[in-house]
DRENZA-754957 format. One line per 8 residues: their letters; for each residue x, y, z of C-alpha. Coordinates in steps of 0.5 Angstrom, whole numbers, plus 500, padded with zeros to 3 digits. Layout:
<sites>
a	X Y Z; ...
</sites>
This chain:
<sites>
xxxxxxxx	504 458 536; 508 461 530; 509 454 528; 503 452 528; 500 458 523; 506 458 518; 503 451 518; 496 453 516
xxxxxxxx	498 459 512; 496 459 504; 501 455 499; 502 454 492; 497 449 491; 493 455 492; 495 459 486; 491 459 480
xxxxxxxx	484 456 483; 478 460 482; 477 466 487; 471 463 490; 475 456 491; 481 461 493; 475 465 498; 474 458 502
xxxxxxxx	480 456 503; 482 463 505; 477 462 511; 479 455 513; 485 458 515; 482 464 518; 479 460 522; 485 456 525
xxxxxxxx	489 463 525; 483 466 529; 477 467 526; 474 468 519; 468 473 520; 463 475 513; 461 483 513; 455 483 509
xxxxxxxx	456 481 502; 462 483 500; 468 483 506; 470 480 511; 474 480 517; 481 475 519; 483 476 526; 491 473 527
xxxxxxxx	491 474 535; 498 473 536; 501 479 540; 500 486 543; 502 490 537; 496 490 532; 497 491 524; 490 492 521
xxxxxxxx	490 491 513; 486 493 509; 486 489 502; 482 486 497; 482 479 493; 485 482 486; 490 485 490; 493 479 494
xxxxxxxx	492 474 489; 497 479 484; 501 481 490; 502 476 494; 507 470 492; 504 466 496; 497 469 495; 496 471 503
xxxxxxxx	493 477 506; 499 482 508; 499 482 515; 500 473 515; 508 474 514; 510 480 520; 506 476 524; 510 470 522
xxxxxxxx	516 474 523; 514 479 530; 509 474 533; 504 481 532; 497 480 532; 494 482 525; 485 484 522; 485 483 515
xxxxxxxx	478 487 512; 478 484 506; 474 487 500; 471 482 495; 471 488 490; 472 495 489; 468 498 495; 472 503 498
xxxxxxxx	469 499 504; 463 503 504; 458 498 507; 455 498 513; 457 491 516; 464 494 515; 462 500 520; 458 495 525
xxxxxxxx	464 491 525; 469 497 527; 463 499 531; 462 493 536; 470 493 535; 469 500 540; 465 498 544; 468 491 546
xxxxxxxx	475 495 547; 479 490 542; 483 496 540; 486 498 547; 488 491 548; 494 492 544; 501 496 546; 501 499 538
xxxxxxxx	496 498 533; 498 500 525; 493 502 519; 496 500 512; 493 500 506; 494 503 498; 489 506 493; 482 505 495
xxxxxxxx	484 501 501; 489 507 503; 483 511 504; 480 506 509; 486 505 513; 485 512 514; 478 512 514; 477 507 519
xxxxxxxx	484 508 524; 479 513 528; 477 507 531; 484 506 536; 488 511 540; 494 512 539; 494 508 531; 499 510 526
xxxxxxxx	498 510 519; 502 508 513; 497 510 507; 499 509 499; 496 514 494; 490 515 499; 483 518 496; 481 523 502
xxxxxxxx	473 521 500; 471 520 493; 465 524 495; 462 528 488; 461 535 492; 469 535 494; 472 531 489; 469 534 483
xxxxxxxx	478 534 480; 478 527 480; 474 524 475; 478 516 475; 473 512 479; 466 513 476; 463 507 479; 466 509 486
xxxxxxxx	462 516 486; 456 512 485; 457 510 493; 454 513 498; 461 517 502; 457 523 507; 455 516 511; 460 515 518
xxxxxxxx	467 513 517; 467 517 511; 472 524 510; 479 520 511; 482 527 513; 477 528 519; 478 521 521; 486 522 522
xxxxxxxx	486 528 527; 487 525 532; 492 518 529; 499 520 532; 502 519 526; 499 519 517; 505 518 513; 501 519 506
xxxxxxxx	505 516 500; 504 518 493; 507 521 487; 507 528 486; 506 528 478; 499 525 480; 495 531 479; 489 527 483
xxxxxxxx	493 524 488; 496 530 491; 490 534 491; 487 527 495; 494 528 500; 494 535 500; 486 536 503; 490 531 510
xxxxxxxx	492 537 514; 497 538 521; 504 537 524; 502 530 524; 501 528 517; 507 527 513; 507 527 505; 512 523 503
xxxxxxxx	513 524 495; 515 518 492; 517 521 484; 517 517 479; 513 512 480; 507 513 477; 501 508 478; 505 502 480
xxxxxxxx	508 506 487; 503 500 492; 506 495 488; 514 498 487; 514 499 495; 511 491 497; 517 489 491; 523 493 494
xxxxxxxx	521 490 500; 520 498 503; 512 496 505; 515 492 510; 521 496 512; 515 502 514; 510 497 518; 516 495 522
xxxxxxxx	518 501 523; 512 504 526; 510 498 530; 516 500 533; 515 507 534; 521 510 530; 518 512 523; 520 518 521
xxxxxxxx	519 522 515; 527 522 514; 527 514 515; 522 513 509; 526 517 505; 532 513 507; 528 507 506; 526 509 498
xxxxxxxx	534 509 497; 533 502 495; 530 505 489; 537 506 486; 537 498 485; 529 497 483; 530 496 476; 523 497 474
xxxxxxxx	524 504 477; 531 506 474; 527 504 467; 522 509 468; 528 514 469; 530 512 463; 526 512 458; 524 519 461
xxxxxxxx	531 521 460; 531 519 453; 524 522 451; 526 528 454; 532 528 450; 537 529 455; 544 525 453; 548 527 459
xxxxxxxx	542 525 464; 541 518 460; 549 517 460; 550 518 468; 544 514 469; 545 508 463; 553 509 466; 552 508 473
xxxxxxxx	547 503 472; 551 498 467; 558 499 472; 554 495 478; 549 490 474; 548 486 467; 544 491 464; 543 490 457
xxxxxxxx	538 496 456; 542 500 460; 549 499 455; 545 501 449; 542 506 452; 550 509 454; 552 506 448; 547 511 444
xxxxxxxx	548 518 449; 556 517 447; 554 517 439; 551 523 440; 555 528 445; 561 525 440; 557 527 435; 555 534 437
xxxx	562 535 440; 564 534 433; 559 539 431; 561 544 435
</sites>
């Protein structure tokens, strides 16, 4: 069956088409991989019925289309590669899922039991798809959670500190399905990743609270952390670790590691070092980046730190 949906999957002929052209082969394919189900106007949800472990995503169309190299949903290339099951909710736009088809469609999901159908069930999301991952995992027993740089709620009267998203503050975020930290209580594992020096999404991930919530601190990342992570390769490491049951926090720490040879990330370090004026940081950065990779950046950047540490050794 692998076969045959790898078969059927998005390719590069795909790229560069129109979002509406984009959005009907989506659903072609959908269809063949399972069932393609519209949730009002602005979702939809992709079924891949492979196996007893379930990935749900959640994703929108400007996301895939920039992610993706093959401009698929997410969970297409684990169930390619484990032979899992996977539903993609895929918002239209930016909605935070707040519609109620979206609620109807998990309420029905209950009520069927799909969810206790499967061995183990992973929620995944990033941003405004990381609050609906969390959201929405009430919905299944035992699920875990994998979260980047949630919201808890963007819900005016408890959000006053976060002031980023003036259109989403308009939705309504008091209906069901709505507080992300209430929705997660009974999830046996939330792993939260987000970067502390983002005052707003510390303060979303400090509003989860109990022993089963783990904050993982990804440093220097910024605002692209989502996109970095799927780059390093980290997303897939993680999800494949949770369906496994063997996700710890000591283990996404170790998969953040990689950062060490991310070179986006080592740039960001690096400017950092040289705009706070710190010659002996860019010298250990720049040196142990230049010994192990062509890097011209980084030789400039140690040549430049050398001159002034021999400078103010001279002074001194």
């Amino acid at each position: 069956m692998q076969d045959d949906l790898s078969a059927g999957d998005m390719n590069a002929d795909h790229i560069g088409t129109p979002d509406d052209e984009w959005l009907s082969q989506l659903e072609e394919i959908g269809y063949e991989r399972g069932y393609f189900e519209p949730l009002g106007a602005d979702h939809a949800a992709i079924l891949t019925d492979e196996g007893r472990t379930l990935l749900v995503t959640f994703e929108t169309i400007r996301n895939i289309r920039n992610t993706s190299p093959l401009q698929e949903p997410l969970g297409w290339t684990l169930v390619r590669q484990n032979g899992w099951s996977n539903l993609c909710i895929l918002a239209y736009s930016e909605t935070w899922f707040r519609d109620r088809a979206v609620y109807g469609y998990f309420d029905r999901l209950i009520e069927d039991g799909f969810f206790e159908e499967f061995d183990k069930v992973v929620f995944y999301g990033a941003g405004m798809c990381g609050y609906a991952a969390a959201a929405f995992s009430v919905v299944a027993p035992e699920v875990t959670v994998i979260a980047v740089q949630p919201q808890a709620t963007l819900d005016p009267a408890q959000t006053e500190f976060d002031r980023r998203f003036p259109k989403a503050r308009r939705r309504d975020f008091t209906d069901r399905y709505h507080f992300a930290p209430e929705m997660v209580e009974m999830a046996r594992d939330v792993f939260l990743f987000f970067d502390p020096a983002i005052t707003e999404d510390t303060v979303h991930a400090a509003m989860f609270k109990g022993d089963h919530i783990h904050h993982i601190h990804a440093r220097h990342f910024g605002e692209t952390l989502a996109q970095s992570l799927f780059d390093m390769g980290v997303t897939h490491d993680l999800i494949m670790k949770a369906a496994k049951d063997t996700l710890t926090p000591q283990g996404c720490y170790r998969a953040l590691r990689v950062r060490r040879r991310y070179r986006p990330y080592l740039r960001k370090l690096l400017a950092a070092a040289e705009a706070r004026g710190k010659p002996l940081l860019v010298k250990w950065l720049a040196s142990s980046v230049a010994s192990n990779q062509h890097a011209p950046r980084f030789q400039q950047a140690l040549d430049r730190a050398e001159r002034i540490l021999t400078k103010g050794s001279s002074i001194s």
